[in-house]
N, C-alpha and C positions, 0 to 999 in steps of 0.2 A: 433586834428587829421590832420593831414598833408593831402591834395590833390591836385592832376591837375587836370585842367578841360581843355580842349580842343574847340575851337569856329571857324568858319570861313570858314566851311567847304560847299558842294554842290555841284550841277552841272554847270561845265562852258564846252563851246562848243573848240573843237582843238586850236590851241595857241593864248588861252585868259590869265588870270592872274586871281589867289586868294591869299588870304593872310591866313597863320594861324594861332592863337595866343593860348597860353597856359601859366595860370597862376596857378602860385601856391599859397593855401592858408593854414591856420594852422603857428602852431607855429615851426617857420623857425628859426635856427640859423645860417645855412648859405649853399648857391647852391651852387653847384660847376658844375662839367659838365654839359649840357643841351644837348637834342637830338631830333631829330627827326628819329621814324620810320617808316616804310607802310610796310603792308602786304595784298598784291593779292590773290583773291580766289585761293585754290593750290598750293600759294608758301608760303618761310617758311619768316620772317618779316627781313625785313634787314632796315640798318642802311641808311638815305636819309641823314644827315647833324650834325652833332655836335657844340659847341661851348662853351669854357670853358669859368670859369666866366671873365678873362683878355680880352676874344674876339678872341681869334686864334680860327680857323674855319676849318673843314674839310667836305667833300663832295663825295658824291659817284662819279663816273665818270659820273653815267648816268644823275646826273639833274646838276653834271658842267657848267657854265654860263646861267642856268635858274634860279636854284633856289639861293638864299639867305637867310640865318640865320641870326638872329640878336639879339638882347637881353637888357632889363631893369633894370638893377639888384635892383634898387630900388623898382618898383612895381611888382620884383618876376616872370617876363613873360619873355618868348621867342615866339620869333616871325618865319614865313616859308614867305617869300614871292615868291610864285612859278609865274615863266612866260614863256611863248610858251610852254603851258601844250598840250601834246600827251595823247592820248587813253589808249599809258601803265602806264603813271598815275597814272592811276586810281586804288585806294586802300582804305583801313584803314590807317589815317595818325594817330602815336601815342608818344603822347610828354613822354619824360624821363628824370630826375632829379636825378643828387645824389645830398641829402637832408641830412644835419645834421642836425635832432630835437632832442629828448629824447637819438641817439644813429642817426651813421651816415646810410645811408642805400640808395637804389635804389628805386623810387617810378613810377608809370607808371600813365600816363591818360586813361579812359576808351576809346580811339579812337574817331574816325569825319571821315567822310565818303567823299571823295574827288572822283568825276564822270568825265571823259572829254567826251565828247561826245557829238556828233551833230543830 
């Protein structure tokens, strides 16, 4: 059975830096795109970062020159490295994989809670 788990997550105080990582395990035949989402209490979840398995990258505007994606393809993870974290931040970050196993498909992480706050 195919999963991501999602790790790295907590409280850091106005523009500090965390990192996020998200591995996939189960029986993988192969990633393709990788993502990162948040969703804010009230709002609906959008898209923080993309990165397909070549490495082209895309980014919302709002964490433009903070944050960073990056990726393993060997050990099945992608990475968020966020810096000069703001208060709006603050979300559910949730990793997303299209997964070919048994049949190709979209697979989600159950979320990691990311606080900025002083």
């Amino acid at each position: 059975q195919v999963q991501l788990v999602e790790s790295g997550g907590g409280l850091v105080q106005p523009g500090g830096s965390l990192r996020l990582s998200c591995a996939a395990s189960g029986r993988t035949l192969s990633i393709g795109l990788m993502a990162w989402y948040r969703q804010a209490p009230g709002n609906q979840r959008e898209l923080v970062a993309s990165i397909t398995s070549g490495g082209s990258t895309n980014y919302a505007d709002s964490v433009k020159g903070r944050f960073t994606i990056s990726r393993v393809n060997a050990k099945k993870t992608v990475y968020l490295q966020m810096s000069s974290l703001k208060a709006e931040d603050t979300a559910v970050y949730y990793c997303n994989a299209d997964i070919l196993a048994w049949s190709r498909r979209e697979y989600w992480g159950p979320g990691i809670q990311v606080t900025v706050s002083s």
